[in-house]
C-alpha positions in Angstrom: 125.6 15.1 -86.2 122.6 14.5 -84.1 121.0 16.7 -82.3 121.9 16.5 -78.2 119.2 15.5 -75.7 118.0 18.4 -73.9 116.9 15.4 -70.8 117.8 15.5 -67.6 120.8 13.8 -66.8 119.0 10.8 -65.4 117.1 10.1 -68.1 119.9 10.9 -70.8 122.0 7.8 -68.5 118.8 5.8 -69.0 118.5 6.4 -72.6 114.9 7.2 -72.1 112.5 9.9 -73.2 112.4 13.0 -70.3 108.9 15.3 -70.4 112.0 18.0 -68.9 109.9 19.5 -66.5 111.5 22.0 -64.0 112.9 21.9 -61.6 112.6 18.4 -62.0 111.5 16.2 -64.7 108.1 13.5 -64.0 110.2 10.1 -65.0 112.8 11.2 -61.7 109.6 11.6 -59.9 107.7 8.6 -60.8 111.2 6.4 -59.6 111.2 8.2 -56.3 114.7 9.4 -57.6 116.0 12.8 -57.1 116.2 14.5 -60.5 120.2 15.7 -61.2 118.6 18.5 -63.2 119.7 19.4 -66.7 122.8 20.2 -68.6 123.1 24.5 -69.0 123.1 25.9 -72.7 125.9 25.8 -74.8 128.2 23.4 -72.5 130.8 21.5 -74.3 132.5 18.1 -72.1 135.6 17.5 -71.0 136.8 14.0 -69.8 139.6 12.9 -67.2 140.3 9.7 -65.8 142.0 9.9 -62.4 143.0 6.7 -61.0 140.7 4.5 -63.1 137.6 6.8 -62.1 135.5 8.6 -65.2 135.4 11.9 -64.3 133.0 14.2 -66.4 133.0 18.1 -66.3 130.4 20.5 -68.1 132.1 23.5 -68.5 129.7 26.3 -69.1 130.3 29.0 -71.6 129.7 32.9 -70.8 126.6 33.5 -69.3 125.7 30.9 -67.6 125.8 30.1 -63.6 128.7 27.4 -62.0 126.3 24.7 -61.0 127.5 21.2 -59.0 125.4 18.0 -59.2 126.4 14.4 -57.9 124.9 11.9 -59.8 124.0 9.0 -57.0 123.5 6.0 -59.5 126.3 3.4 -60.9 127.7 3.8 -64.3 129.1 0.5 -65.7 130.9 -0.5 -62.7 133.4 2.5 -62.8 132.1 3.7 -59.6 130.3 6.6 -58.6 130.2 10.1 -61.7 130.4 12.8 -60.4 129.3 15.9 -62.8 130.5 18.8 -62.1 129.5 21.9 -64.2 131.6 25.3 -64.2 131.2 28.6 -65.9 133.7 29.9 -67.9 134.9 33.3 -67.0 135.3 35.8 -69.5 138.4 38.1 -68.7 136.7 41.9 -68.0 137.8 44.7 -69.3 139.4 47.2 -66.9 139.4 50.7 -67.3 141.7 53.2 -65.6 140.5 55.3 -63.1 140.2 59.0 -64.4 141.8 61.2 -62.4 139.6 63.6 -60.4 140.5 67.7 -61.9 142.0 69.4 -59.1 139.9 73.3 -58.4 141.6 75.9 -59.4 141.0 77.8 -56.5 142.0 74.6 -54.4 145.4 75.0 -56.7 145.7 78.7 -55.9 145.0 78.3 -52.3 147.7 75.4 -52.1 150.4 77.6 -54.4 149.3 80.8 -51.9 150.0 78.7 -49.0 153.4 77.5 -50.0 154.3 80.9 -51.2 153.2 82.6 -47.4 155.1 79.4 -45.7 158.4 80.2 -47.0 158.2 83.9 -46.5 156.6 83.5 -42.6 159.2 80.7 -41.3 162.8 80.8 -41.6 164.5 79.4 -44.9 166.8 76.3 -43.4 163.8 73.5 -43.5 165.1 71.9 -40.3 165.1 75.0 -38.3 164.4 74.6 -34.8 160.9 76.7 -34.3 159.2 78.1 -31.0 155.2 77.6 -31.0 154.0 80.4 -32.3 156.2 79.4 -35.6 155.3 76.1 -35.1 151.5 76.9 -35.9 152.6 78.0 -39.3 154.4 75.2 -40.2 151.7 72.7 -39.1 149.2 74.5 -41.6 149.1 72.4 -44.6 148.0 69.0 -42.2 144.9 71.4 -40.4 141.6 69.5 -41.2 138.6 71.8 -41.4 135.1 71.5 -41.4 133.8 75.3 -42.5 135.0 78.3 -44.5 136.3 80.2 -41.2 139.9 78.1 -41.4 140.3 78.2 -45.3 138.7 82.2 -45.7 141.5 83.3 -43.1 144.5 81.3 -44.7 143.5 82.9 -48.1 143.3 86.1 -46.1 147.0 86.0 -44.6 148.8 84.6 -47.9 147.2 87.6 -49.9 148.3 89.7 -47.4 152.2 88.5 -47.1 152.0 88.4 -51.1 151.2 92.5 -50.6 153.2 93.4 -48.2 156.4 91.8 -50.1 155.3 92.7 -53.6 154.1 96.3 -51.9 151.2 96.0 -54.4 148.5 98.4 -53.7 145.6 96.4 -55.8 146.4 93.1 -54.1 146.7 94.7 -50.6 143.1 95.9 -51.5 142.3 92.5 -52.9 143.7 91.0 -49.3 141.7 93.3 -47.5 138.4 92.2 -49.1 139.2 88.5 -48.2 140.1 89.5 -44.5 136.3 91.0 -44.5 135.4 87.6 -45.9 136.7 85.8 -43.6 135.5 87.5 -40.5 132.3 86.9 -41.9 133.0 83.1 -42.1 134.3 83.6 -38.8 131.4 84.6 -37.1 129.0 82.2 -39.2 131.3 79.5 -37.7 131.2 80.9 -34.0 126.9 81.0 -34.3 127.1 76.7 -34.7 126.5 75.2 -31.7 130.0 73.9 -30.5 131.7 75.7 -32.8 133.9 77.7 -29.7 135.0 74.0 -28.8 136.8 73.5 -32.8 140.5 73.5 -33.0 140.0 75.1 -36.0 138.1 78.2 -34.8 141.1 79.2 -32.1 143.4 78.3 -35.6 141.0 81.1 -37.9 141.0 83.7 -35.0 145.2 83.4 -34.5 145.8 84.1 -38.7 143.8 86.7 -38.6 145.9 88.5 -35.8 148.6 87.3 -38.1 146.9 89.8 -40.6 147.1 92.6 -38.6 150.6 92.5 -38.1 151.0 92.6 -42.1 148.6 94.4 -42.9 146.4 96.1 -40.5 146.2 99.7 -40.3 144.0 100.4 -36.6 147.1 101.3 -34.6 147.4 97.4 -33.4 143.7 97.2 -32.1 142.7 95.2 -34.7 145.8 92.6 -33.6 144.3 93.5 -30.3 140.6 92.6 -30.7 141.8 88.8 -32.3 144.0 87.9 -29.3 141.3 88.9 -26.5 138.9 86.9 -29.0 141.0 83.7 -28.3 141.0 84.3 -25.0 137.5 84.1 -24.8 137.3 81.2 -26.7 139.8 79.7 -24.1 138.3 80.6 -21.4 135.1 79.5 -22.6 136.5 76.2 -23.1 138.8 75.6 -19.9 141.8 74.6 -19.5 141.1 70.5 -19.7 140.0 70.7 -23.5 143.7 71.6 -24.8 144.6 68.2 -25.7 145.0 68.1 -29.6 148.6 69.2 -30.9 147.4 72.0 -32.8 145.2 73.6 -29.8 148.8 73.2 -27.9 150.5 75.4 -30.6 147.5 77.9 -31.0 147.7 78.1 -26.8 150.8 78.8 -26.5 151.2 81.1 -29.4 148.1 83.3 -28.1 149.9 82.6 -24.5 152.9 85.0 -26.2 150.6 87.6 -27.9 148.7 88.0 -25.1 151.9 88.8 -22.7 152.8 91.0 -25.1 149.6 92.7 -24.9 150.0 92.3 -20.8 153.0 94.3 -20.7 152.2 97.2 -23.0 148.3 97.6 -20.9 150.3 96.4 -17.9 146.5 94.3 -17.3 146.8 90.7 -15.6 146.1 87.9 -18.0 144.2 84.3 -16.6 147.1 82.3 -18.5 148.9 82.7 -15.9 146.6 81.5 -13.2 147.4 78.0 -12.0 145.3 75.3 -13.6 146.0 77.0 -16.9 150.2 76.8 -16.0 149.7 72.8 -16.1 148.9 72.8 -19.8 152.1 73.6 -20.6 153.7 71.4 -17.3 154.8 68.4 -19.7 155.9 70.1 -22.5 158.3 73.0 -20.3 160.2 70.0 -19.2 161.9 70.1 -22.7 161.3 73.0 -24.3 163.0 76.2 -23.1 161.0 78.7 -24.7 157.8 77.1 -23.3 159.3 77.1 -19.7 160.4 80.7 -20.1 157.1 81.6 -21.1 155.7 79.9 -17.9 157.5 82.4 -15.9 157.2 85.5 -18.0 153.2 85.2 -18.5 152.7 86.0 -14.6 155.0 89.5 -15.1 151.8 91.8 -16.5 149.7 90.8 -12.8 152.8 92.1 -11.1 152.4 94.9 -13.0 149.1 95.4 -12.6 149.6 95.3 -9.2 152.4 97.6 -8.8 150.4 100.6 -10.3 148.1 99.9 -7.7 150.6 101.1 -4.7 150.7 104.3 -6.1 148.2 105.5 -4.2 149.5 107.5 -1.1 147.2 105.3 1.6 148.7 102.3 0.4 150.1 100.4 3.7 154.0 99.4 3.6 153.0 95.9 3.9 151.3 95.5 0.7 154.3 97.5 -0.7 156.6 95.2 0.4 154.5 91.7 -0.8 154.5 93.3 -4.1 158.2 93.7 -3.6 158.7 90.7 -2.7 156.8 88.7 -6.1 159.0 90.7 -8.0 162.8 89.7 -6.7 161.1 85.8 -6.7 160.2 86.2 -10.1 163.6 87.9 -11.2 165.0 84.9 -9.1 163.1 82.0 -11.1 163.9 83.9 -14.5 167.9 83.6 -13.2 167.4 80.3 -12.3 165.9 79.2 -15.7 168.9 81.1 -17.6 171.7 79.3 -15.5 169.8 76.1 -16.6 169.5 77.4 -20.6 173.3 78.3 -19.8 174.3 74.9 -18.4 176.6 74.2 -21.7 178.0 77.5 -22.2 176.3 80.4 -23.9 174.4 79.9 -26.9 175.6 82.8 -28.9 178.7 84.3 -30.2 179.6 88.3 -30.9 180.5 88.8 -34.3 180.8 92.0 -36.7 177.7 94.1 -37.5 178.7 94.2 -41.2 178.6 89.9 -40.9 174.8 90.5 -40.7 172.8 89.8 -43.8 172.1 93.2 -45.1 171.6 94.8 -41.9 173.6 97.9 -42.6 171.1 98.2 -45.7 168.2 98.1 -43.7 169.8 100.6 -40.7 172.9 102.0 -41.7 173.1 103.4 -38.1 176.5 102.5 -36.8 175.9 103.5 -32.9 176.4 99.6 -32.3 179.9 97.6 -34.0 179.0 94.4 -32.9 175.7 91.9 -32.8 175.0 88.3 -31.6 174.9 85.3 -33.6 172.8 82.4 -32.4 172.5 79.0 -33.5 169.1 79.3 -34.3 166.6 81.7 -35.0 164.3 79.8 -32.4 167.3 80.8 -29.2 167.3 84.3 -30.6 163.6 84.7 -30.3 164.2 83.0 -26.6 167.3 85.2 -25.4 165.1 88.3 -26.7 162.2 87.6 -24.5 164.3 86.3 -21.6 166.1 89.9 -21.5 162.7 91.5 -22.2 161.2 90.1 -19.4 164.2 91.4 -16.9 164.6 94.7 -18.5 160.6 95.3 -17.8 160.8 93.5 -14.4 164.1 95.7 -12.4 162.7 98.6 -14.0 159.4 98.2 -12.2 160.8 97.0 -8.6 163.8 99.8 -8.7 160.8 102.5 -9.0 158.8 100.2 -6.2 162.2 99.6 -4.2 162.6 103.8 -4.4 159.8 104.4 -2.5 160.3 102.4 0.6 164.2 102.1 0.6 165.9 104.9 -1.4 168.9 103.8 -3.1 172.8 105.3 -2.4 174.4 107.0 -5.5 176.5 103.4 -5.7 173.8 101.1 -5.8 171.6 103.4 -8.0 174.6 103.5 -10.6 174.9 99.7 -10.3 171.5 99.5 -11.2 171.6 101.5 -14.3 174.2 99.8 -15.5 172.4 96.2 -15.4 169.5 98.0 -17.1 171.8 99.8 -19.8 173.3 96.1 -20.0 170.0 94.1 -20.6 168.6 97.1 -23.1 171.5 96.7 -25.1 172.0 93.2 -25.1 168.0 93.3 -27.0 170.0 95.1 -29.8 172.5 93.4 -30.3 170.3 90.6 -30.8 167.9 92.4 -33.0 170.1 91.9 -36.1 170.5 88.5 -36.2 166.8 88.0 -36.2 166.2 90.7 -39.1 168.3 88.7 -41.9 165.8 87.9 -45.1 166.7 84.4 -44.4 164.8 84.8 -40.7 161.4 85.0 -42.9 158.4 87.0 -40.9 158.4 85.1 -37.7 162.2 86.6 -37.0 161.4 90.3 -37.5 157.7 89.8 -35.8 159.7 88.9 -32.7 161.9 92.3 -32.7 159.3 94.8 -33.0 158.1 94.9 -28.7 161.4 94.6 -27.5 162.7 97.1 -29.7 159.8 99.4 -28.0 161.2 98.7 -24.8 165.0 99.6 -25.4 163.7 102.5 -27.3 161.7 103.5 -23.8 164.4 102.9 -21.7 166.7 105.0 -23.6 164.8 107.4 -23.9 163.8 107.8 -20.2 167.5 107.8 -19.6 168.9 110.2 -21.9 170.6 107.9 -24.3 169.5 109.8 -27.4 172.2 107.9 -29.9 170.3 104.2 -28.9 167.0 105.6 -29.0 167.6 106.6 -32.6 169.1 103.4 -33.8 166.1 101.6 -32.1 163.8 103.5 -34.4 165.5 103.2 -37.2 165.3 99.8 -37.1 162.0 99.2 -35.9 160.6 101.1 -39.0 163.2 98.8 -41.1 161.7 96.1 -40.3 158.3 97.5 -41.2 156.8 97.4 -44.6 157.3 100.4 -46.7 154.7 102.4 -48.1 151.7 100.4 -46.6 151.6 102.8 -43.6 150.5 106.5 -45.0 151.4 108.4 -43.1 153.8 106.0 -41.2 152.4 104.6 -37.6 154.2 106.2 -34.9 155.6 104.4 -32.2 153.3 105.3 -29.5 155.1 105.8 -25.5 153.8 103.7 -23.2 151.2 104.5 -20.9 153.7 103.9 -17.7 157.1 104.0 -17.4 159.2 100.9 -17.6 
């Protein structure tokens, strides 16, 4: 077979001799014709006839570049060729990806956060949760950009996995991450900005968490974390609570703080107005929220009403003081006439019904105990009848000083407070079943404080007793040597 001419297409039509110069060849030039350039290496031809009309294709093998030329001259009267030269496309070989190995300390940290999950939030999966729950539960979607966020979740799973194991080494081991993380902590807080992070207010909140489990300074180390998020808070004002999470962490620390409010009886700036329309949205449709609106302004009252203790105080300041606390008592009814509006939301049932209760406090001064729908309305009835005990305590002692009481109306008030105190224990068991998690017992431990005080101031020796036993049941054994006392307060309810 011949050897094929390497010409330009042109010439190869012409049957003449091309010098196949590049880019195009002398004899195109010479004819003031514009060369079609050449055929590519290692082309084979293919032929169709459409219509009458000689089609040619030059189909490239691998390698080579798809090119398209149209040849301008007549060939034989069949019209106008047009050559048209493709590459052929060599199927690639396609490797699958390789997946990426997972850390094993990303692992751990995932299989430590599940474990600390199921133990912190209630068991059913679709149980209705108030904020400070909710924070929990939205842990595994919190984005972080530093070590403060992941330091203090590894900090409060080792710590739930020691107090529920009651493993001495691994409550040392949790004890030497805490430390780690409240370095992290304050190499986050020295970034410029850093106050303004979601994720900073998140860090600070677990690692109050971790003083409930596992800290061992008397509650001052829970103590120091909360007045650290209000700082941060404060710092950042009230218009920079936007995000979800910040919502949750806000009104969580909103809760701990009130708690801390009504134990130093100190005022609180959460419960000043621009920071009460945060929440003004959301207490439309969630109870607990809207309670909390109302209950956060109960530690400036008393504040305020330790103030008028002083013998020079004038009647009238007496009496505004007075008067803040029958309009709060009256907004507090008003909100449980609305929570009310379908009936009540619990039921009385037997003591023994409780989830091992009786093993817990085998105490039988009460026979009977609530039983809510939820852990979430337990957590809510608790702090609504909290919040009264605390506030008709402090205005009978105000009320007793400008308008003593008759024997009748002092006995009627006794028996609202002996009626509120016990309604908190009664409600106590419900949220102490193992299927409540953490965030149930967590809940119990202040109001069980205050029926305990009230009893106690009282006389009612039998429910004082049965309020310590089950505070310290709900504690974790043999963490606490020697056991933590439960301190009196510094005023009388």
């Amino acid at each position: 077979m011949p050897k094929r001419s390497t010409g330009c297409y042109a010439c190869r039509e012409r049957k003449v001799k091309c010098d196949e110069a590049k880019p195009s060849c002398n004899t195109c030039t010479r004819r003031s014709v514009k060369c079609p350039g050449y055929r590519p290496e290692k082309t084979f031809i293919l032929y169709n006839y459409d219509a009458g009309v000689e089609r040619t294709e030059n189909l490239g093998e691998a390698g080579n570049s798809a090119q398209s030329t149209n040849g301008s001259e007549d060939s034989d009267g069949h019209g106008q060729m047009n050559l048209v030269v493709m590459s052929e496309r060599r199927p690639e070989l396609v490797t699958a990806a390789v997946p990426r190995q997972v850390s094993s300390r990303a692992a751990n940290r995932a299989q430590f956060l599940n474990s600390f999950m199921s133990a912190f939030l209630p068991a059913d999966k679709f149980e209705a949760l108030t904020p400070p729950s909710a924070i929990i539960f939205n842990l595994p979607s919190a984005t972080s950009r530093r070590e403060a966020l992941p330091s203090a979740i590894d900090a409060v799973c080792a710590a739930q996995l020691a107090s529920t194991y009651r493993d001495a080494p691994l409550v040392h081991r949790s004890r030497s991450l805490y430390g780690t993380a409240l370095s992290q902590l304050i190499k986050s807080l020295s970034v410029r900005d850093a106050t303004n992070d979601d994720e900073t207010l998140l860090a600070t909140y677990l690692l109050g968490i971790f003083e409930i489990y596992l800290g061992n300074s008397g509650g001052t180390g829970f103590l120091s974390h909360t007045q650290g998020i209000l700082q941060l808070l404060n710092s950042r004002g009230p218009v920079t609570i936007k995000s979800k999470l910040a919502l949750l962490v806000f009104n969580g620390t909103r809760y701990n703080s009130f708690c801390i409010g009504l134990v130093g009886r100190k005022a609180i700036f959460l419960d000043e107005a621009d920071w009460l329309q945060v929440t003004s949205e959301i207490s439309k449709t969630d109870p607990w929220v809207a309670l909390m609106d109302i209950a956060i302004e109960v530690p400036r009252l008393l504040e305020s009403s330790d103030k008028l203790s002083a013998p020079t105080v004038p009647s009238k300041q007496v009496e505004a003081v007075l008067l803040k606390f029958l309009t709060l008592e009256q907004r507090m009814l008003t909100w449980l006439s609305a929570f009310h509006r379908n009936g009540l939301r619990y039921k009385i049932v037997d003591l023994d019904s409780i989830d091992m209760f009786t093993d817990m406090c085998n105490d039988k001064t009460y026979k009977t105990a609530f039983s809510f729908p939820s852990y979430a309305t337990a957590n809510t009835y608790i702090l609504c009848w909290t919040t009264m005990l605390v506030l008709k305590c402090n205005r009978s002692n105000i009320n007793q000083k400008l308008h003593p009481m008759t024997t009748a109306q002092r006995s009627d008030l006794e028996q609202e407070l002996y009626m509120y105190a016990t309604l908190i224990c009664q409600s106590i068991p419900f949220s102490c079943q193992p299927s409540a998690g953490s965030t149930g017992r967590f809940g119990t431990m202040l109001p069980l404080r205050f029926a305990r005080e009230y009893f106690l101031s009282r006389g009612h020796s039998a429910e004082a007793a049965w309020c310590m036993k089950t505070y310290y049941g709900t504690r974790i054994r043999g963490l606490y040597q020697p056991s933590i006392p439960i301190s009196a307060f510094p005023k009388d309810l």
